[in-house]
N, C-alpha and C positions, 0 to 999 in steps of 0.2 A: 839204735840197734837195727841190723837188718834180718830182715825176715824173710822167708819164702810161704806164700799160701795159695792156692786152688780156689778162685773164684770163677762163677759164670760168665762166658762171652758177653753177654746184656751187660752187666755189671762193670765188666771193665768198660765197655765202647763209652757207658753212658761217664764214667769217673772222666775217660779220657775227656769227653767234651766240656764236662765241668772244670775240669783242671785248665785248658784253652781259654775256657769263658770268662772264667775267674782269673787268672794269668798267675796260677797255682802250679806249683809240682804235684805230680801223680802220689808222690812220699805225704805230702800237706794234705791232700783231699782226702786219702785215706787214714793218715791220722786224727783228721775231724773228725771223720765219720765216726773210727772206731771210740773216741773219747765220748762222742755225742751217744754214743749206745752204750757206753759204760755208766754214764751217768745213770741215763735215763734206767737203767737195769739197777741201781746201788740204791734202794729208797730209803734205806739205813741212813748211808752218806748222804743224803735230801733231809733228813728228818733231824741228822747231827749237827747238818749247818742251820738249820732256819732255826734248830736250838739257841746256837753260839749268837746268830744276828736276834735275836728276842730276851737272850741274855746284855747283849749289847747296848738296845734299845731300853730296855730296862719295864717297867711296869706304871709308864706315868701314862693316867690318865687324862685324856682329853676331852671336855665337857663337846666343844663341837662334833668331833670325831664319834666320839657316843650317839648325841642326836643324830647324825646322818646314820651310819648305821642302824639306827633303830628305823629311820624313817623308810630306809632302804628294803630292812626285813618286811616291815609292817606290808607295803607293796610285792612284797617274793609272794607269790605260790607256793604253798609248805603238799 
């Protein structure tokens, strides 16, 4: 889909060079961008997927995995 939108001079000069550097279209660098801020902004969609992968993963217990962790906290700074 195309779009038209108003961004700052800074903003584009610096896409431009990243789109060079990277050997990207100016289209690509700004649809990472804007994907990488949708994420990061969706906690809902972060918290629905580490659901689905924990549903996946299932509830087995790991006797090593346990230990390290425990041994891990016991050392944190609470």
């Amino acid at each position: 889909m195309k779009t038209a939108v108003s961004i700052p001079d800074e903003v584009f000069a610096r896409a431009e060079r990243l789109a060079r550097r990277t050997r990207k279209s100016r289209s690509q660098v700004f649809s990472s961008a804007l994907r990488e801020y949708l994420a990061r902004h969706a906690p809902d969609e972060v918290t629905e997927a580490m659901d689905r992968v924990c549903a996946e993963v299932g509830d087995q217990h790991d006797p090593f995995v346990a230990a390290a962790a425990r041994r891990a906290l016991e050392r944190s700074e609470w």
